[in-house]
LOROPA-658052 format. One record per residue (C-alpha): residue in three letters; residue number from 1; x, y, z. Coordinates in nm, 3 decimals. Layout:
// residues N
<r aa="Ala" i="NUM" c1="X" c2="Y" c3="Z"/>
...
// end
This chain:
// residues 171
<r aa="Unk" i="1" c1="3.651" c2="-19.615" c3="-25.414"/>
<r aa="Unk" i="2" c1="3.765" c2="-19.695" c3="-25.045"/>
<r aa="Unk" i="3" c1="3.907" c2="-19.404" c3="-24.860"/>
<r aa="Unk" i="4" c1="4.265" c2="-19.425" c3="-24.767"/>
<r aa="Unk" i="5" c1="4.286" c2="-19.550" c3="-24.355"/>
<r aa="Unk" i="6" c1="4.633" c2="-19.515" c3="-24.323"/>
<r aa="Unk" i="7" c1="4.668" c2="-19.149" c3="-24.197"/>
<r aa="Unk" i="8" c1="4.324" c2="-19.145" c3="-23.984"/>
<r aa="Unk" i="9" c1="4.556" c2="-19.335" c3="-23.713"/>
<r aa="Unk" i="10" c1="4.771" c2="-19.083" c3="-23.635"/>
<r aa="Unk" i="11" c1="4.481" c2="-18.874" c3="-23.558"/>
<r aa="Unk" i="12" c1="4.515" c2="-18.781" c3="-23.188"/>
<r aa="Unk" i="13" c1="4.117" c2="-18.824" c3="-23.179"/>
<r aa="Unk" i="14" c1="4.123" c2="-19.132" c3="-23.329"/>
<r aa="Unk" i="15" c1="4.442" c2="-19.242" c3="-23.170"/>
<r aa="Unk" i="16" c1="4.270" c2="-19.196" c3="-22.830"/>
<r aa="Unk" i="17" c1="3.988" c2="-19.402" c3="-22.877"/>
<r aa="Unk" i="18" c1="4.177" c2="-19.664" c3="-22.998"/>
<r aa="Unk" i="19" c1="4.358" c2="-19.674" c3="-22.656"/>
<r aa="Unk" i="20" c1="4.027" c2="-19.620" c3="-22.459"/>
<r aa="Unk" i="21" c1="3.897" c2="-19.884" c3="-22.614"/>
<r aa="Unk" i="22" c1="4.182" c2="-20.097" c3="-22.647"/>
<r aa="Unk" i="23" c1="4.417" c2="-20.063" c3="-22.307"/>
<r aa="Unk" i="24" c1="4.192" c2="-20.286" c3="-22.106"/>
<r aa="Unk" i="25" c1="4.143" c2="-20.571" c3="-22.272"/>
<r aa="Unk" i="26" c1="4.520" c2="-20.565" c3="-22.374"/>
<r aa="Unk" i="27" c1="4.616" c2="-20.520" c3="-22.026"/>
<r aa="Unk" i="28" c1="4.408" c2="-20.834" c3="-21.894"/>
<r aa="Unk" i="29" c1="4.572" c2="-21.022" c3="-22.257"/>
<r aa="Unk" i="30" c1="4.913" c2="-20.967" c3="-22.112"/>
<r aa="Unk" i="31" c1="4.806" c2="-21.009" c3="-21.749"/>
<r aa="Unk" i="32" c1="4.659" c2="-21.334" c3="-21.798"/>
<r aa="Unk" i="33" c1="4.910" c2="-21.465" c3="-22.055"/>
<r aa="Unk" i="34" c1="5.232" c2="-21.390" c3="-21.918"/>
<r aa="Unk" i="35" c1="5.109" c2="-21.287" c3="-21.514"/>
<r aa="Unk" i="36" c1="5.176" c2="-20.950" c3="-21.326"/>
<r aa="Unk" i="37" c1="5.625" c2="-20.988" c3="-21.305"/>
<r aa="Unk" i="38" c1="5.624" c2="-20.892" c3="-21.655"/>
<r aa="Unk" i="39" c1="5.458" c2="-20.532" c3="-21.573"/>
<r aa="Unk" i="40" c1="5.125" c2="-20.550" c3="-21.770"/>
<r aa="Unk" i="41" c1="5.090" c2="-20.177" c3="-21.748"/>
<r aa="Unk" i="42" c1="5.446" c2="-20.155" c3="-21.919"/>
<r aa="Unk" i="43" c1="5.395" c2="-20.365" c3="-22.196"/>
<r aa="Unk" i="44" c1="5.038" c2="-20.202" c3="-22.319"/>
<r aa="Unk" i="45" c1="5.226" c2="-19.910" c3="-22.239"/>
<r aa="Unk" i="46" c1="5.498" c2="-20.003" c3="-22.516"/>
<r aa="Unk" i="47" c1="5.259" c2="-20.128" c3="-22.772"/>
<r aa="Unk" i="48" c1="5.093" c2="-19.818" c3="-22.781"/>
<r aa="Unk" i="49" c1="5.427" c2="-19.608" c3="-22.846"/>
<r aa="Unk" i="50" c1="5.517" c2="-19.904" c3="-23.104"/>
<r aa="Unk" i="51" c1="5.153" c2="-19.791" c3="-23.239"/>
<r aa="Unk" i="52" c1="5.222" c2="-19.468" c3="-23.279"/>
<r aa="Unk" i="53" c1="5.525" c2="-19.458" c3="-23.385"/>
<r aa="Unk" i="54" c1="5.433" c2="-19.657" c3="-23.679"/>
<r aa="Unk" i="55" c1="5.073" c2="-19.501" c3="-23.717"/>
<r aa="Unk" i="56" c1="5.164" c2="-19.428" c3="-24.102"/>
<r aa="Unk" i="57" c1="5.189" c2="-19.773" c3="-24.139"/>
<r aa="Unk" i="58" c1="4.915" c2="-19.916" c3="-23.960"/>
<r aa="Unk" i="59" c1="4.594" c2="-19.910" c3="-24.116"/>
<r aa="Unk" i="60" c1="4.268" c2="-19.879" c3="-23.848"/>
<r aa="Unk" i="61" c1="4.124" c2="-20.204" c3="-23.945"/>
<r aa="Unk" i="62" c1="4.472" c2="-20.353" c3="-23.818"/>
<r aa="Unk" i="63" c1="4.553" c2="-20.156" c3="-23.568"/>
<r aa="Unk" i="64" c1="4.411" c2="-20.402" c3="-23.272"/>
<r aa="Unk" i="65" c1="4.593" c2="-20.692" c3="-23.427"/>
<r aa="Unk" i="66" c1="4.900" c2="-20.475" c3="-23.439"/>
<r aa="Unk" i="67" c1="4.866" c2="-20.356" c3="-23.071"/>
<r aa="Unk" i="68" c1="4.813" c2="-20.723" c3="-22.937"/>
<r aa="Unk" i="69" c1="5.122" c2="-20.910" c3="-23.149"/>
<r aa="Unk" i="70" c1="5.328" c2="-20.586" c3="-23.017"/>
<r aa="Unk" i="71" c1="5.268" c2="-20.674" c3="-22.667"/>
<r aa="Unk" i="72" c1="5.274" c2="-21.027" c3="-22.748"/>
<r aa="Unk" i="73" c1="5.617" c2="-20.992" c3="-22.877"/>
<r aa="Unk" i="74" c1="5.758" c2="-20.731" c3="-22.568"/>
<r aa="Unk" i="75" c1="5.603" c2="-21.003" c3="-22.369"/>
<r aa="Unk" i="76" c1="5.804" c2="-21.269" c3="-22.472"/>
<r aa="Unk" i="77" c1="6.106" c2="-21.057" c3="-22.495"/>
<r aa="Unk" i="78" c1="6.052" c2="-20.981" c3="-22.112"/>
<r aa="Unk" i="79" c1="6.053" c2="-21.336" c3="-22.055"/>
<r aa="Unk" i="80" c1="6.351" c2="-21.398" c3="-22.187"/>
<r aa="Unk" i="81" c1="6.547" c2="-21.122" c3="-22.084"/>
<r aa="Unk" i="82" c1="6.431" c2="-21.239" c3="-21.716"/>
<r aa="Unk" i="83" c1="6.582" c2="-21.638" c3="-21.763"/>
<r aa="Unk" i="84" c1="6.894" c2="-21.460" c3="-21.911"/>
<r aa="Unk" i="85" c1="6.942" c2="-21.271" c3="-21.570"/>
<r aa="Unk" i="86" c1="6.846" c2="-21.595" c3="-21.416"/>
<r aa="Unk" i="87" c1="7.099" c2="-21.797" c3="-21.546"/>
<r aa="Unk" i="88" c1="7.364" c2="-21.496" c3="-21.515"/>
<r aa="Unk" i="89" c1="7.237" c2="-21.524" c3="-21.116"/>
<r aa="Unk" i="90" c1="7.284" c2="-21.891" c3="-21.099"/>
<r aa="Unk" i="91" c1="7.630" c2="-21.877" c3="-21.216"/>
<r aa="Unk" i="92" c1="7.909" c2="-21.988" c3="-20.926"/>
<r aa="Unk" i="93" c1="8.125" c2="-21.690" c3="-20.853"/>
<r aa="Unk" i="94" c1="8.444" c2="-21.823" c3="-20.810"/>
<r aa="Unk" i="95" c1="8.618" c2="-21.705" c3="-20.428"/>
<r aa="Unk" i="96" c1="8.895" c2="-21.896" c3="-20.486"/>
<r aa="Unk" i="97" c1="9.237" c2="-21.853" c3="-20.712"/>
<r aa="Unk" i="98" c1="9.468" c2="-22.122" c3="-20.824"/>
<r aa="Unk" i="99" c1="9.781" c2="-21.965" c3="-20.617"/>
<r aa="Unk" i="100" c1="9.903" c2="-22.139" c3="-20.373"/>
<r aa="Unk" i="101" c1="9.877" c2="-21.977" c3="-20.021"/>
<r aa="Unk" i="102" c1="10.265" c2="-21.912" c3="-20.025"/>
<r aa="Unk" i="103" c1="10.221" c2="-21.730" c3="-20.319"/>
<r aa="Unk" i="104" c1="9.891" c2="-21.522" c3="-20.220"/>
<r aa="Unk" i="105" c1="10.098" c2="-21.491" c3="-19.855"/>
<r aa="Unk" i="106" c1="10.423" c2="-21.398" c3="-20.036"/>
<r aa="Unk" i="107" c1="10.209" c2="-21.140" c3="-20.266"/>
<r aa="Unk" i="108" c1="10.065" c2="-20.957" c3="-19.941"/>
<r aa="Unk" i="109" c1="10.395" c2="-20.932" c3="-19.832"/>
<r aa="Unk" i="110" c1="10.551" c2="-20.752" c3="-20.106"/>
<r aa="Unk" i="111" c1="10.276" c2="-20.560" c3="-20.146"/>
<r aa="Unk" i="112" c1="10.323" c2="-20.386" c3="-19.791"/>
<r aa="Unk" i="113" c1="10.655" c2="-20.361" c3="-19.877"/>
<r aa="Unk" i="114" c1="10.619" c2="-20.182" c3="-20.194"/>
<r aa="Unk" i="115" c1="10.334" c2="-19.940" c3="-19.999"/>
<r aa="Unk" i="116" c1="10.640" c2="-19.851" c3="-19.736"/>
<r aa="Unk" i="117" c1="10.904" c2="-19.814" c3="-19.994"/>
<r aa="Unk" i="118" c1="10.703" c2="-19.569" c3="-20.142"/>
<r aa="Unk" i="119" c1="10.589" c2="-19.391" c3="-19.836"/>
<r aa="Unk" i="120" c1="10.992" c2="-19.364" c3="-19.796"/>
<r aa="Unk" i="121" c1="11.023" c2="-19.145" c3="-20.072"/>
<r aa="Unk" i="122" c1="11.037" c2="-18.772" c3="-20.077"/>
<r aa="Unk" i="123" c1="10.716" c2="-18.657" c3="-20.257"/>
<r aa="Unk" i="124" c1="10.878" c2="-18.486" c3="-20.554"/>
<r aa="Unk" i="125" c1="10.985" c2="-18.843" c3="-20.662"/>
<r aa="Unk" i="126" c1="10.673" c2="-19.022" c3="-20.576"/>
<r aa="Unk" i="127" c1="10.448" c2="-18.747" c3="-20.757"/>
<r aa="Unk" i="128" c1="10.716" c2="-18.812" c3="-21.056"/>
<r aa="Unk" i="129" c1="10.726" c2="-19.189" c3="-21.033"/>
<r aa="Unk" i="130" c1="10.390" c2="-19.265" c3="-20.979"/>
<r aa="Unk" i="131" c1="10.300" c2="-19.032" c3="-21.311"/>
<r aa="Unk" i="132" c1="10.512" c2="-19.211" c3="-21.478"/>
<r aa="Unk" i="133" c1="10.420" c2="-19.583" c3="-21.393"/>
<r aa="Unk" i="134" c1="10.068" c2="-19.578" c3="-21.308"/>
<r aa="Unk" i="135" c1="9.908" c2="-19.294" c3="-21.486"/>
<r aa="Unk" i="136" c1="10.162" c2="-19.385" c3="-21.798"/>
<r aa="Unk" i="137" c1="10.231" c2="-19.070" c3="-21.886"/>
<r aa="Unk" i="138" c1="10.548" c2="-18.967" c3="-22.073"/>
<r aa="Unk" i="139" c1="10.859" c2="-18.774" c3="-21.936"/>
<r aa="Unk" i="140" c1="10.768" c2="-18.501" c3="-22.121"/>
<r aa="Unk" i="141" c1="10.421" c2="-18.442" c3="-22.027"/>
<r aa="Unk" i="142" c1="10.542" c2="-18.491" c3="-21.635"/>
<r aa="Unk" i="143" c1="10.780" c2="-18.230" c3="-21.699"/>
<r aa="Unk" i="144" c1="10.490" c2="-17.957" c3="-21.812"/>
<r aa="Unk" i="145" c1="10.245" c2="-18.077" c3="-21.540"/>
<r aa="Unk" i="146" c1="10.533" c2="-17.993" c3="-21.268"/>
<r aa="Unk" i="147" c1="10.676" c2="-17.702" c3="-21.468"/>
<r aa="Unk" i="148" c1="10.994" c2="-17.869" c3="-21.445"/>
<r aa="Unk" i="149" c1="11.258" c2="-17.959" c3="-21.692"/>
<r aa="Unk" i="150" c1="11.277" c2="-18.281" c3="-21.862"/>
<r aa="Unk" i="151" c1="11.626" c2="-18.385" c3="-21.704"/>
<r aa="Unk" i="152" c1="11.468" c2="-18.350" c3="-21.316"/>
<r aa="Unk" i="153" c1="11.214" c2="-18.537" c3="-21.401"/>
<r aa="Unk" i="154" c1="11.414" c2="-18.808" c3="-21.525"/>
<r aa="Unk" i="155" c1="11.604" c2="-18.747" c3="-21.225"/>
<r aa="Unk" i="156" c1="11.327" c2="-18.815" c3="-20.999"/>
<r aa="Unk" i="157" c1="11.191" c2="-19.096" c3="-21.159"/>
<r aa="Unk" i="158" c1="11.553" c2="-19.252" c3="-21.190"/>
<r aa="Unk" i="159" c1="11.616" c2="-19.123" c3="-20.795"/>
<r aa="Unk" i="160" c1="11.260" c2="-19.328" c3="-20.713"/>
<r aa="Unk" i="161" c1="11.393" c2="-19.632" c3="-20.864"/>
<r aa="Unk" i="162" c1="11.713" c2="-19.670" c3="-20.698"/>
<r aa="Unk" i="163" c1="11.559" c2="-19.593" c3="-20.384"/>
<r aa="Unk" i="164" c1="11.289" c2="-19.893" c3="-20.462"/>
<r aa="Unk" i="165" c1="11.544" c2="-20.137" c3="-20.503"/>
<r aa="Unk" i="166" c1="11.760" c2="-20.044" c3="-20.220"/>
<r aa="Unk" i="167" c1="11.424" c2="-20.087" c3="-19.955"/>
<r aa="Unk" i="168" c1="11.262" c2="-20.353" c3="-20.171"/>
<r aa="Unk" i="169" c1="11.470" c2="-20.726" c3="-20.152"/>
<r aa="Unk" i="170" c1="11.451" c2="-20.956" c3="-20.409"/>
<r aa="Unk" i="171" c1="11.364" c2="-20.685" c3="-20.771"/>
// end
């Protein structure tokens, strides 16, 4: 009756002879297959995890076939992560828009003006405003931050907008 191989893998005995015997000549597989970029070291390294994690599975007459298409595979899957970076490298980054320079010189502009219209108001309204438009938050919820009423708040927000327009031409 043959005896039942499956479990004698996980043995950490057995399990450590199969990488002393086994790590070397797997290393120098990968090395000379694929070349030192891939990180040899890393990939017998990986097999060996892949090993035993699926130890159960893996009887001992298979377990050097097993180990070699592992690292094989994580090979190859190196490989190909590395062209997708590649080709993710070689793409153009763009530094250029499609505005026109009156329209990228006209957006600088209002942009400064905007940054000193706000500067211009008090900060009560600012605080308020900017809670409001940036951070999206409701009139309410302003209201509890500031442990104000609802009413100032709307106040200040409604004060901040008024004062926009006034120092801001052309909204």
């Amino acid at each position: 009756m043959p005896k039942d191989l499956f479990k004698n893998v996980c043995e950490d005995r057995l399990f450590t002879e199969l990488f002393v015997k086994h790590s070397k000549n797997l290393h120098d597989f990968v090395y000379y297959k694929y070349g030192e970029h891939i990180n040899p070291k890393d990939q017998v390294q990986e097999a060996f995890i892949k090993l035993w994690d699926n130890c159960s599975k893996v009887s001992l007459d298979k377990a050097k076939s097993f180990l070699f298409t592992v690292a094989n595979n994580l090979s190859l899957n190196q490989i190909k992560h590395e062209k997708v970076k590649l080709r993710y490298q070689q793409i153009e980054k763009l530094d250029r828009t499609n505005e026109s320079p009156q329209f990228v010189l006209e957006e600088k502009e209002y942009l400064l003006k905007y940054q000193k219209a706000l500067s211009n108001l008090t900060e009560s309204q600012r605080v308020a405003f900017l809670m409001n438009r940036i951070e999206g938050k409701k009139h309410k919820e302003i209201a509890i931050l500031l442990g104000i009423s609802r009413k100032a708040v709307e106040k200040r927000i409604y004060g901040a907008l008024e004062k926009l327009r006034k120092d801001i031409d052309g909204i």
